[in-house]
C-alpha positions, 0 to 999 in steps of 0.5 A, a space after each residue: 093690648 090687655 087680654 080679653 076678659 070674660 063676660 058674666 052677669 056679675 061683670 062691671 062693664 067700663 070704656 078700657 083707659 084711653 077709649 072714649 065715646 064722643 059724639 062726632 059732628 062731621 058723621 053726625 054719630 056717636 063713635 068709640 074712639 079706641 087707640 089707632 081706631 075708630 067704631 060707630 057704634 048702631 042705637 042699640 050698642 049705644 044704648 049698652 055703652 051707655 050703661 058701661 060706667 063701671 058701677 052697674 054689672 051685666 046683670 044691672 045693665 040687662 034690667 034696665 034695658 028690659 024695663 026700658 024698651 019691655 022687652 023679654 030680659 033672656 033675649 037682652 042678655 044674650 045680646 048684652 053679652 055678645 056685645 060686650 064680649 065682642 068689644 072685651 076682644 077687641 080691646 073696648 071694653 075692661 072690668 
């Protein structure tokens, strides 16, 4: 497994090679299908993996969360990032 990288505004989040993200209809949820494991992502994971397609940075992503659910941008970033230094970690996520 690559190492883990870190997290920054300027990062340009994507799915690591091999990780998809799928609905799955017998758990009637959208899963993180990675080598040899399986995540299920809650609502609002899903809504940051769904910006994570290698052409918005953090910072992109942040904005547009904050527009979308008015909600305060400082609170937003810090779960952004936690989130996605989470599953950098964990092999998920790359730049």
């Amino acid at each position: 497994m690559s190492a883990a990288i870190i997290i920054g505004d300027e990062t340009v989040p994507r799915l690591r090679r091999g990780v998809k993200l799928r609905f799955d209809k017998h758990r009637d949820a959208w899963v993180v299908l990675a080598p040899e494991r399986v995540f299920v992502p809650d609502s609002i994971a899903l809504e940051i993996l769904n910006r994570c397609d290698g052409q918005r940075s953090v910072a992109a992503i942040v904005q547009d969360l904050a527009a979308a659910f008015s909600a305060p941008r400082d609170v937003i970033r810090n779960d952004v990032r936690a989130l996605l230094q989470d599953l950098s970690e964990k092999g998920v996520i790359t730049a």
